[in-house]
C-alpha positions as CSV (number, residue, x, y, z in Angstrom):
1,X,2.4,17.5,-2.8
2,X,-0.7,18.0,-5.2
3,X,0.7,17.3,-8.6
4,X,-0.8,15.2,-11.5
5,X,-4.4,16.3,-9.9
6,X,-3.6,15.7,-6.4
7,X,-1.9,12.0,-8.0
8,X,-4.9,11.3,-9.4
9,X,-7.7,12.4,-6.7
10,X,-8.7,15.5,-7.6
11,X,-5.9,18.8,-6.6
12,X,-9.0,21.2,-5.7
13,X,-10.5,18.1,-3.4
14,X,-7.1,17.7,-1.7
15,X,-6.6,21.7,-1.6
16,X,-9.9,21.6,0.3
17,X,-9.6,19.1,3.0
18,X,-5.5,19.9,4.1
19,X,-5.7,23.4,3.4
20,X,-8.1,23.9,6.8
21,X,-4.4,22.1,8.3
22,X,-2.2,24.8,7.6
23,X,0.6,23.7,5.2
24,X,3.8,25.6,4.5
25,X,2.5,25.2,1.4
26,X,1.5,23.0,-1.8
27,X,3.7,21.5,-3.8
28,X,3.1,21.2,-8.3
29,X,4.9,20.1,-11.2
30,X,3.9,22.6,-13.5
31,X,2.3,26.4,-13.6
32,X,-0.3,25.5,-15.3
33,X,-1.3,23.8,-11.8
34,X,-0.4,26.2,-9.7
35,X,-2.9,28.2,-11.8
36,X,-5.7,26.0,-11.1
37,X,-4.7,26.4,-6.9
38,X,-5.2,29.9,-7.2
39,X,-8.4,29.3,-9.3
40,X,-9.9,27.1,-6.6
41,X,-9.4,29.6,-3.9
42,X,-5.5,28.8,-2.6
43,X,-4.0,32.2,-1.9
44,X,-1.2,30.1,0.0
45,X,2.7,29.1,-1.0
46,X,2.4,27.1,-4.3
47,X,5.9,25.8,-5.3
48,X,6.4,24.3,-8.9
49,X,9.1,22.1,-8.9
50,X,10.0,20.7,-12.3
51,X,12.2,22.7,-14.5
52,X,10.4,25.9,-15.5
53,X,9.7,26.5,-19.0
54,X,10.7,29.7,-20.6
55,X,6.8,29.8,-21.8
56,X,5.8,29.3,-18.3
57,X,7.5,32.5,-16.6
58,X,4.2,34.8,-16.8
59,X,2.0,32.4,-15.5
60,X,4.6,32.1,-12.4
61,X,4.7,35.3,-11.6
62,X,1.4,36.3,-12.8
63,X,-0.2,33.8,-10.4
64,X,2.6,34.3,-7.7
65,X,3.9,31.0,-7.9
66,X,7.3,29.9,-6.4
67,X,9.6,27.9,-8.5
68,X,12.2,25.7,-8.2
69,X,16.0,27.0,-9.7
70,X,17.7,24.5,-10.9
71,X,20.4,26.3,-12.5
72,X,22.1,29.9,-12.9
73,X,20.5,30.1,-16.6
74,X,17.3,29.8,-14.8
75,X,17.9,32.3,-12.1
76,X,19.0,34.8,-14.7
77,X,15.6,34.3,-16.6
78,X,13.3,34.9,-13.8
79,X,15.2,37.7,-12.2
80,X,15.1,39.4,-15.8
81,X,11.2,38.4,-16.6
82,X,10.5,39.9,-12.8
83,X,12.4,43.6,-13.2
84,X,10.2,43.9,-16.3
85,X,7.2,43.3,-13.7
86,X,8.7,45.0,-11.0
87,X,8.6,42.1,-8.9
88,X,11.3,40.4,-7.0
89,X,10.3,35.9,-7.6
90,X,10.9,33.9,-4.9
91,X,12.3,30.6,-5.9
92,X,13.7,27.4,-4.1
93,X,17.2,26.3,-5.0
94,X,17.3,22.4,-5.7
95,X,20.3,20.6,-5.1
96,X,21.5,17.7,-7.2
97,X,22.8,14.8,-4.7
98,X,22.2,12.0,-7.0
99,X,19.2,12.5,-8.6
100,X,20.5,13.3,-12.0
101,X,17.6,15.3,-13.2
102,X,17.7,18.9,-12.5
103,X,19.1,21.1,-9.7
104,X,22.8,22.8,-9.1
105,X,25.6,20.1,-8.6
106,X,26.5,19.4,-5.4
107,X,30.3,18.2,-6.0
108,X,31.5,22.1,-6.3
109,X,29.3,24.5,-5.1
110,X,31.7,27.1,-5.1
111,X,31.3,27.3,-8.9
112,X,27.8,28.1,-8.9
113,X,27.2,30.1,-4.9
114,X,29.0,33.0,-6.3
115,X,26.4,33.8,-9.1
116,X,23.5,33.1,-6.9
117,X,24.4,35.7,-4.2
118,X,24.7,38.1,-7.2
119,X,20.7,38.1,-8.1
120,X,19.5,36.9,-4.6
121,X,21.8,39.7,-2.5
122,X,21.4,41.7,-4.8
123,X,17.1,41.8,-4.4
124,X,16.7,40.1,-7.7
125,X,15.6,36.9,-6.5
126,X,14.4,36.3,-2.7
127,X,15.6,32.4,-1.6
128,X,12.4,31.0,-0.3
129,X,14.0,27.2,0.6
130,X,17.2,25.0,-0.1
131,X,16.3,21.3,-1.1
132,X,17.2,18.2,-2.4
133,X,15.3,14.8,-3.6
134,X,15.8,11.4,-2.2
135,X,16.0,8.6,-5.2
136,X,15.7,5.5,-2.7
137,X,14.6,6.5,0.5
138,X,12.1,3.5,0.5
139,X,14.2,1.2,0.2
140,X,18.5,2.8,0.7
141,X,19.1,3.8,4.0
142,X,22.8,4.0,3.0
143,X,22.4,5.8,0.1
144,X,19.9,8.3,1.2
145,X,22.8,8.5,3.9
146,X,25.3,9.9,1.4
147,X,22.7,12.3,-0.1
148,X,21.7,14.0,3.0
149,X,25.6,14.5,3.9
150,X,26.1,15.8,0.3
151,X,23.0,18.3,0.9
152,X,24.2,19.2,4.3
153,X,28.1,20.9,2.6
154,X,26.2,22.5,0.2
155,X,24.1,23.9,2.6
156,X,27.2,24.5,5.0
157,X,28.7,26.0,1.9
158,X,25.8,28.7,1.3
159,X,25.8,29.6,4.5
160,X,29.7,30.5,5.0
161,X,29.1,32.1,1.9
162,X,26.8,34.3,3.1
163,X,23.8,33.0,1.1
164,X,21.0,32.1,3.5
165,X,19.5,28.7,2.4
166,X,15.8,29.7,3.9
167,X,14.0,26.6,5.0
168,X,15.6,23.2,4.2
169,X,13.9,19.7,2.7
170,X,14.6,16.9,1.6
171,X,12.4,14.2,3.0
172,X,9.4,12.4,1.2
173,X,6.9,10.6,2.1
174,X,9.3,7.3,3.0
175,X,12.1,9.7,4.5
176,X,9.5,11.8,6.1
177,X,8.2,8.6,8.0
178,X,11.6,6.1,8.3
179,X,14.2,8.6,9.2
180,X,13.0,11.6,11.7
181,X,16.2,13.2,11.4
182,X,16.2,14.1,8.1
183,X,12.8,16.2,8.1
184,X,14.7,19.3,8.7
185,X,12.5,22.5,8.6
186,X,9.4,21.0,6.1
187,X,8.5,17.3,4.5
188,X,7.0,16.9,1.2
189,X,4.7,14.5,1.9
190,X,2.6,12.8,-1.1
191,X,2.0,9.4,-1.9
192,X,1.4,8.3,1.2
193,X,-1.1,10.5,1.6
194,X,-2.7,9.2,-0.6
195,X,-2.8,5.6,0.3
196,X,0.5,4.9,-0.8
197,X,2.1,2.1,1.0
198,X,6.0,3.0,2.4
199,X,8.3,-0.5,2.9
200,X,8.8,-1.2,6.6
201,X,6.1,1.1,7.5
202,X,2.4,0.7,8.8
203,X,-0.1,0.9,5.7
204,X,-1.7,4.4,5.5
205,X,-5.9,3.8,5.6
206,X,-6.6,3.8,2.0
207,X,-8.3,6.9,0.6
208,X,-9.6,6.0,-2.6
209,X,-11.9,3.6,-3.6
210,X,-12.4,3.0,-7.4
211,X,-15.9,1.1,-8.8
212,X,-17.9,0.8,-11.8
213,X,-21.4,-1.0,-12.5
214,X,-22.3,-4.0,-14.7
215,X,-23.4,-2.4,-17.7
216,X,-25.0,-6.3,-18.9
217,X,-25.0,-9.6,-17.7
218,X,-24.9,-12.8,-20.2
219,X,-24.4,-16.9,-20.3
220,X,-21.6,-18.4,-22.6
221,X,-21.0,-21.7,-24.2
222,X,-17.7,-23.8,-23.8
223,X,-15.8,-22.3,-26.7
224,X,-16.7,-19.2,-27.0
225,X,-14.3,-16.3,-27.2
226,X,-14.0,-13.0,-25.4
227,X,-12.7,-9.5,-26.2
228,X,-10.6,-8.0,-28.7
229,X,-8.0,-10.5,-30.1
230,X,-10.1,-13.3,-28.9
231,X,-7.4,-13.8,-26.2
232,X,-9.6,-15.4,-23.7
233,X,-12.0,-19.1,-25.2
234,X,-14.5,-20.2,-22.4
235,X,-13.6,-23.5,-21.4
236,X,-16.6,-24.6,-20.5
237,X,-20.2,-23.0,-20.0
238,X,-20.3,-19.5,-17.5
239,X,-21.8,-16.2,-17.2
240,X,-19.9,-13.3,-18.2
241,X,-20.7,-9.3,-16.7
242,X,-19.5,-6.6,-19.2
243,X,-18.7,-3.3,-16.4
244,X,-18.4,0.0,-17.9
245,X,-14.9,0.7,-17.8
246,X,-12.1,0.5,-19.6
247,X,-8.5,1.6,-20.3
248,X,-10.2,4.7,-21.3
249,X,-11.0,5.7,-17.6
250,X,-7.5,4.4,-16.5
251,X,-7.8,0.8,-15.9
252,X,-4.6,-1.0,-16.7
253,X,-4.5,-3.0,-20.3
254,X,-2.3,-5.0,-18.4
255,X,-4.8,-6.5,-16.5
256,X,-6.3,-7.8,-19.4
257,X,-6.4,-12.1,-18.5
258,X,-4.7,-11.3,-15.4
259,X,-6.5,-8.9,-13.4
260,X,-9.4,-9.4,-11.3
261,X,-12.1,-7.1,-9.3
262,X,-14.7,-7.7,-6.9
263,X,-18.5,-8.7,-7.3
264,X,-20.8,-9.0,-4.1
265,X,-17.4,-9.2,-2.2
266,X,-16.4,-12.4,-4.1
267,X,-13.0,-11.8,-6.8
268,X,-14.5,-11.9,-10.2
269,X,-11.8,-12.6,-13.3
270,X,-10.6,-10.5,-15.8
271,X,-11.3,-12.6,-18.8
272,X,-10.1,-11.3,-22.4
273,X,-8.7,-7.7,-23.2
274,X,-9.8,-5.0,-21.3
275,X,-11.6,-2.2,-23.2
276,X,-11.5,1.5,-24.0
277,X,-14.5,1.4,-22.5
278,X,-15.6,-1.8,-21.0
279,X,-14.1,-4.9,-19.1
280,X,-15.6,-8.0,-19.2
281,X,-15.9,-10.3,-15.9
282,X,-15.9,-14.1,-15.1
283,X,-19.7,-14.1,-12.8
284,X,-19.9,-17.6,-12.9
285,X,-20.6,-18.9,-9.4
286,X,-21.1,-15.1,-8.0
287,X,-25.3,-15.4,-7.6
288,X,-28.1,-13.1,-8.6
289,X,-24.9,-10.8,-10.7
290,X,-27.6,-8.1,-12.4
291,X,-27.2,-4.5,-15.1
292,X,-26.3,-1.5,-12.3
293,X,-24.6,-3.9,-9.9
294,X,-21.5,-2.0,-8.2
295,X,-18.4,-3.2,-9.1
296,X,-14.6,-2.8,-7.5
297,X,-11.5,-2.7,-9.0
298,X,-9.6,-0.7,-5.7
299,X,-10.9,-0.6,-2.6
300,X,-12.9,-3.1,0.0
301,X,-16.4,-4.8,-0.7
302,X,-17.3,-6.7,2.6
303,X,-14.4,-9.2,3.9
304,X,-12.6,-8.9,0.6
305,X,-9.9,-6.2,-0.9
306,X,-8.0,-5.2,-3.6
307,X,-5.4,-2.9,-2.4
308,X,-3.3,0.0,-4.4
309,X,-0.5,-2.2,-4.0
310,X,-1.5,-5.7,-4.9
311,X,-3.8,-3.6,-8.0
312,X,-0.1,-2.0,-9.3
313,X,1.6,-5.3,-8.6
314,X,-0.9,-7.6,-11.1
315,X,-0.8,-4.5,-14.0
316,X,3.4,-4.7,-13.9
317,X,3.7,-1.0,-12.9
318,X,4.1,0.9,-9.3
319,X,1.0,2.7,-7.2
320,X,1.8,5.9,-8.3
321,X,1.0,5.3,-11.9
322,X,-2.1,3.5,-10.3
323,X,-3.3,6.8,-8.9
324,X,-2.1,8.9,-10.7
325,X,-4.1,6.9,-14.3
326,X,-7.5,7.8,-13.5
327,X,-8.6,9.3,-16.8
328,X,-10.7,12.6,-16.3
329,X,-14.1,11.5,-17.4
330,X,-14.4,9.2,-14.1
331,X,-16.2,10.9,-12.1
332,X,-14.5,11.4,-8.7
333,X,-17.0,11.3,-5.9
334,X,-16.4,12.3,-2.1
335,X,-18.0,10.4,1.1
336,X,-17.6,12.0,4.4
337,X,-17.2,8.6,5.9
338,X,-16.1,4.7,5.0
339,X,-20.2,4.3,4.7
């Protein structure tokens, strides 16, 4: 999975370094990504799988992209925008086991299996894969339970109906790692591979690391005030760093008089509101602090850390809107090592 930039790290990066692995394929949330694969190079499966947008159909088959079907209205819009082409889509049913979002109900297939047969045997549509999406798998073994039997009759279903499913999914990257036995044909693998920790599994090595540099360095009296909204008074006399980054780039608000990063591997304060555009930092006690020092936010600087984890936890949010945050105009950079 490569949506939302590759969550965050770059989608032509990523495309780069596990395209050489041979993937089934990559998985997007919209064409407009898939568009930017096939820009980069990708000449591979892309499948889109949020709800396709009657704007998006040229771009889909325009750039060959697969897309999810999450309905028979859908269906019937693709097969139609394809005989105008002369092209027969291929699309990947989703099933709806609990979800609530998008995909064809699993409590009576037999209303819907009918109407698919109709475009797919009859060469309007070619049936790539048949899946479904965990809501829990991280943390409800029992209820990612019921949803892989619920997936498993509808699939059952196609089948005796004569509709061939193609390859079947369901797993993430939790399912994909705590239950083997539901990774049927092909995992969708994504957040942990991108440093994204999985409850009751080993932590993945972290792959991003996320730094800025003092942009100034100055002392303060007892008293004085900090940031926007004076939110933060200095109770007694300290030296303050002002880093060059800000909710702007991505950096959580919510870390504003809560947050913390790292300074010559020793945890430096968030003190006061963080910035569009600049955070301010508590240096008192760090040594010889100067303009152009490296900073840390996420990642390791000698013995200490801040992990994607413990970073989500003290904004009030999840890792994945961690990663995927990280305004365009910081520069990503890519090392070939942990040096």
């Amino acid at each position: 999975m490569v949506k939302a930039d590759g969550y965050g790290l770059g989608a032509e990066w990523v495309m780069r370094t596990l395209g050489p692995l041979g993937p089934w394929g990559f998985g997007v949330a919209t064409a407009a990504e898939g568009a930017s694969l096939r820009s980069a190079g990708w000449a591979g499966r892309v499948l889109v799988f949020a709800p396709t947008l009657p704007t998006e159909l040229a771009a889909l088959l325009g750039e060959r992209l697969e897309p999810a079907l999450p309905d028979i209205a859908a269906a019937e819009s693709l097969a139609a925008a394809g005989r105008e082409r002369g092209l027969v889509p291929t699309v990947h049913v989703e099933i709806d086991t609990g979800m609530s979002r998008s995909g064809f109900g699993w409590e009576d297939p037999d209303s819907w299996i009918a109407d698919l047969a109709r475009h797919v045997d009859g060469g309007r549509l070619h049936l790539g894969s048949t899946f479904t999406h965990f809501h829990s798998a991280g943390a409800d073994e029992r209820a990612t339970q019921i949803q892989w039997s619920r997936f498993e009759r509808v699939v059952e279903a196609m089948r005796e109906s004569g509709v061939k499913p193609g390859f079947v999914h369901a797993a993430n990257s939790a399912a994909s790692i705590l239950y083997p036995s539901l990774t049927a044909d092909v995992v969708r693998t994504g957040y942990f591979l991108y440093g994204g920790a999985v409850a009751g599994a080993e932590a993945p090595r972290p792959v991003l690391s996320v730094r800025a540099r003092v942009a100034g360095v100055r002392d303060v009296r007892a008293g004085q005030t900090v940031s926007y909204g004076a939110t933060y008074t200095a109770p007694e006399d300290g030296r303050l760093a002002t880093v060059a980054i800000g909710y702007g780039d991505g950096l959580p608000w919510r870390l504003s008089n809560s947050g913390s990063a790292l300074v010559a591997g020793q945890v430096a304060p968030i003190r006061g509101a963080v910035c569009m555009d600049s955070t301010v930092l508590d240096v008192t006690g760090i040594p010889g602090v100067r303009r152009g020092d490296i900073v840390t936010f996420l990642g390791n600087d000698g013995q200490s850390s801040i992990g994607l984890e413990k970073l989500a936890q003290a904004s009030g949010t999840i890792g994945y809107e961690i990663l995927t945050g990280w305004a365009a105009r910081l520069p990503r950079l890519e090392v070939g090592d942990e040096s």
